[in-house]
Backbone bond lengths (Angstrom), bond angles and torsions (degrees), N, CA, C in turn:
res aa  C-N    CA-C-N  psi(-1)  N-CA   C-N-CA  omega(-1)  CA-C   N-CA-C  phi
1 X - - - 1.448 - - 1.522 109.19 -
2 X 1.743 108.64 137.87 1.868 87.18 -174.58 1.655 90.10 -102.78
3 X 1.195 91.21 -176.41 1.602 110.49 168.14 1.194 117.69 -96.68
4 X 1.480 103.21 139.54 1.509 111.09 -171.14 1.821 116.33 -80.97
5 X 1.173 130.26 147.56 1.391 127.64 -161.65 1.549 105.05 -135.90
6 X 1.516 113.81 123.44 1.183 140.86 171.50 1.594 119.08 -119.85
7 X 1.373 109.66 144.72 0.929 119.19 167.17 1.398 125.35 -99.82
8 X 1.415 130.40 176.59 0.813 129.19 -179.97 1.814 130.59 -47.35
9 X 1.261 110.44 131.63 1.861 103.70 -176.83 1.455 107.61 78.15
10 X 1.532 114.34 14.36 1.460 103.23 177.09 1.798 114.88 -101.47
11 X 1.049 121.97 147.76 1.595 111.47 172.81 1.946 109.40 -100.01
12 X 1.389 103.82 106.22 1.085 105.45 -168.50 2.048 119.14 -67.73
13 X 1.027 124.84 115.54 1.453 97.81 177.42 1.569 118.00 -69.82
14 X 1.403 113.06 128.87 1.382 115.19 169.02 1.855 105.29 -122.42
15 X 1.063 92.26 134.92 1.605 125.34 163.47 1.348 141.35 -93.57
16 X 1.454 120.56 154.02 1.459 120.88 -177.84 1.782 93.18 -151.52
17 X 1.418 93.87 -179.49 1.168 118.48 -159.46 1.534 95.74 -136.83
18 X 1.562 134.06 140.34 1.448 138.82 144.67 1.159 113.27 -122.04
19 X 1.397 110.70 129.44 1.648 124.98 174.04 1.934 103.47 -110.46
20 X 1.289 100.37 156.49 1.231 130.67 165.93 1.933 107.35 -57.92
21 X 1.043 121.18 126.41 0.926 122.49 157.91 1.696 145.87 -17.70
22 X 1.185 88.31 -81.98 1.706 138.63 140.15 1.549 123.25 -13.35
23 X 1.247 92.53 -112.67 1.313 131.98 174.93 1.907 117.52 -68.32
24 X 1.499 116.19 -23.85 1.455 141.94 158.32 2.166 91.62 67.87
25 X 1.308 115.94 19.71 1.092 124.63 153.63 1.723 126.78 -65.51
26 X 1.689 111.96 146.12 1.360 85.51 176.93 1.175 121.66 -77.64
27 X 1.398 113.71 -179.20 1.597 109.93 -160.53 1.461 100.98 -170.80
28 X 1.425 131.01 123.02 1.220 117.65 165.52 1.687 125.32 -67.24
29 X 1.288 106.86 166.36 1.299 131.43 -164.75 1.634 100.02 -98.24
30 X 1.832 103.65 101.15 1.692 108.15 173.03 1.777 103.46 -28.15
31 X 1.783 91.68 -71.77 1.486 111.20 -178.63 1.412 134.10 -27.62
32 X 1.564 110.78 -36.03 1.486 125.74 -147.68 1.579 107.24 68.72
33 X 1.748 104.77 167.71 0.967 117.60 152.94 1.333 128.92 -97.48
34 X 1.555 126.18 153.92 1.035 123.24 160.58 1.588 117.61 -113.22
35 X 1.247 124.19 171.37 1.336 134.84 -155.97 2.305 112.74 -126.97
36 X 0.749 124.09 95.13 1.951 113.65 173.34 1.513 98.76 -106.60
37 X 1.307 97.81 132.77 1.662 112.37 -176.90 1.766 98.18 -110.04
38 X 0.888 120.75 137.63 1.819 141.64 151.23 1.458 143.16 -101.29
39 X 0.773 91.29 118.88 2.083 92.04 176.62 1.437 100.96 -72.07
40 X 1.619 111.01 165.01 1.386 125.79 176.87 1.668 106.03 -47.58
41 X 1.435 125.42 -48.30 1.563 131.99 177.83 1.517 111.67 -47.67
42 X 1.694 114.72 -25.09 1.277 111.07 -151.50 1.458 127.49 81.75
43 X 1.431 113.19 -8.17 1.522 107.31 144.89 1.370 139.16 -7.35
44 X 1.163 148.41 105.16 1.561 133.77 -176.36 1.759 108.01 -88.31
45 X 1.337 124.65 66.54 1.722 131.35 119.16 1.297 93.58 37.08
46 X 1.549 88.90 -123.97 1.916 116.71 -171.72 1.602 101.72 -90.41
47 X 1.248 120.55 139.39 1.624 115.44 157.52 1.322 111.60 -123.88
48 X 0.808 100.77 122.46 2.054 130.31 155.53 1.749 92.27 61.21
49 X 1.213 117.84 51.34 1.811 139.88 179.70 1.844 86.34 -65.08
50 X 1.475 91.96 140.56 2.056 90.90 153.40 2.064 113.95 -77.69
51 X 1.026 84.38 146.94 1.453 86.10 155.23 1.524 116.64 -135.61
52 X 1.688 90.00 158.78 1.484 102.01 -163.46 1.721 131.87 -85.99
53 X 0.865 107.21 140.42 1.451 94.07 -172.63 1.541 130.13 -85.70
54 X 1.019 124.55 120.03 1.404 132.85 -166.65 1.899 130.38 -91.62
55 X 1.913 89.76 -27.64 1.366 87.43 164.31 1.515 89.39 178.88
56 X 1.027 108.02 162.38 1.701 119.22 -160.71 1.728 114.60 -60.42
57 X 1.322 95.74 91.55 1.695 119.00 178.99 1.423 97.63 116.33
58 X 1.144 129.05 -11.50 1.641 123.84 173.99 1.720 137.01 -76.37
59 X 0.646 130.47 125.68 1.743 107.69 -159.79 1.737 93.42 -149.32
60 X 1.357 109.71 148.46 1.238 123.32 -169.35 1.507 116.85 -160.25
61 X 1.950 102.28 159.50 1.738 100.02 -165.31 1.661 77.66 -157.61
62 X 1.697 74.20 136.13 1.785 91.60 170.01 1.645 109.90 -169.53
63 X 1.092 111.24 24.29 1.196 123.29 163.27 1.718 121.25 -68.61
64 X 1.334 102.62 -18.00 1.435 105.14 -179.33 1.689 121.27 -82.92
65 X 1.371 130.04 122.63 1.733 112.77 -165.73 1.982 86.98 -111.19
66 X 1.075 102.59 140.86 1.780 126.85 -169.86 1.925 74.39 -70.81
67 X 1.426 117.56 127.96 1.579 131.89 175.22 1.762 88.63 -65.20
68 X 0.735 95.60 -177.28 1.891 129.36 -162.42 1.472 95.18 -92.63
69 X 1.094 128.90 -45.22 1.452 155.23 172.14 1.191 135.01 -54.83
70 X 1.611 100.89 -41.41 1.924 131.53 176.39 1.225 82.28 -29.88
71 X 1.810 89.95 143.55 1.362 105.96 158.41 1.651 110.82 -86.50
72 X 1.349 110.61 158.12 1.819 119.62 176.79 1.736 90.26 -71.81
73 X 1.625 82.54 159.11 1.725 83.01 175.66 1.835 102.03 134.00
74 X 1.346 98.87 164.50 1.449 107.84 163.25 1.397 106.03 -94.12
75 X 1.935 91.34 131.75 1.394 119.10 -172.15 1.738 105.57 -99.26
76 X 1.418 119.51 149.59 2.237 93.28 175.28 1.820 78.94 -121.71
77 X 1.331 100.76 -175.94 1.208 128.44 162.86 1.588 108.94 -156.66
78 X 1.519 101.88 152.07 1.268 121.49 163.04 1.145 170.16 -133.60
79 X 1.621 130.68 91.14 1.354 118.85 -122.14 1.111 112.79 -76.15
80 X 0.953 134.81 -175.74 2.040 132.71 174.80 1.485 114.33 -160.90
81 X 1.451 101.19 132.53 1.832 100.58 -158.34 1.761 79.76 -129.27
82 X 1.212 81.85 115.12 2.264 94.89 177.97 1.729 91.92 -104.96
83 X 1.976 110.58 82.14 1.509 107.83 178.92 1.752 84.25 -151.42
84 X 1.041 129.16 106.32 1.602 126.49 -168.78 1.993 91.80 -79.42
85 X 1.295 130.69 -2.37 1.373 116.28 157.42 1.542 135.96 -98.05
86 X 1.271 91.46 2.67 1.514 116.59 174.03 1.563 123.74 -117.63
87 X 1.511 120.63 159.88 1.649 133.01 -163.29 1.724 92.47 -117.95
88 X 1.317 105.62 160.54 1.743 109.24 126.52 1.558 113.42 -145.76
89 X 0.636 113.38 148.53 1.961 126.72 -144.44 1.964 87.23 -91.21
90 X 1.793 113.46 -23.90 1.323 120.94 -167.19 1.503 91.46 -92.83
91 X 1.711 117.65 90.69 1.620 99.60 161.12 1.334 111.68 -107.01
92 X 1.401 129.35 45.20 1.309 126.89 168.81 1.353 119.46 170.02
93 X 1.069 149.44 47.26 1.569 145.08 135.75 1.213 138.05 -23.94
94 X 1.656 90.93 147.22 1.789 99.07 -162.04 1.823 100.10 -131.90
95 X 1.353 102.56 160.58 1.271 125.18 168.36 1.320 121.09 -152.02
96 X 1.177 123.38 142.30 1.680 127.33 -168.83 1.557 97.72 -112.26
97 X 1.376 98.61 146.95 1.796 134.94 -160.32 2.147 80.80 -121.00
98 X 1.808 92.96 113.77 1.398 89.95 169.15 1.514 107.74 -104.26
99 X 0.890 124.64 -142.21 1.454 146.32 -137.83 1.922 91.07 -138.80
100 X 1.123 134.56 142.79 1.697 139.26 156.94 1.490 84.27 -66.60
């Protein structure tokens, strides 16, 4: 899988997935999801943001635009599903911040 690459001032879309426990079908999240974004330093970005849901077990965030400033580098994020009957298989994603 590669990593996705943005430049500066862009709002990257990042995604997740929730499955059923069980059955390992998707399944929405009673809870919702939430979303924490990081810079290469480990900076905390976004913390514990909702993300939106797009289609049943799908959930997504792109409200965030990389500042003018961002450092270059690989960025992670991490989604978090507070539903003790549900998974997401995505516990950590990345995207790289290039250079103009």
């Amino acid at each position: 899988m590669s990593v996705k690459q943005y430049f500066r001032g862009a709002s990257p879309h990042l995604e997740c997935r929730v499955y059923n426990r069980t059955s390992h079908a998707l399944v929405d999240a009673g809870t919702g999801v939430t979303i924490s974004v990081y810079d290469p330093q480990e900076n905390v970005m976004v913390n514990d943001s909702a993300m939106q849901k797009q289609a049943t077990g799908i959930y997504y965030y792109q409200a965030y635009g990389i500042p003018a400033t961002g450092p270059s580098g690989r960025w992670f994020w991490i989604p978090k599903v507070n539903d003790a009957t549900v998974y997401t298989r995505d516990k950590i994603g990345y995207f790289e911040v290039m250079d103009y």
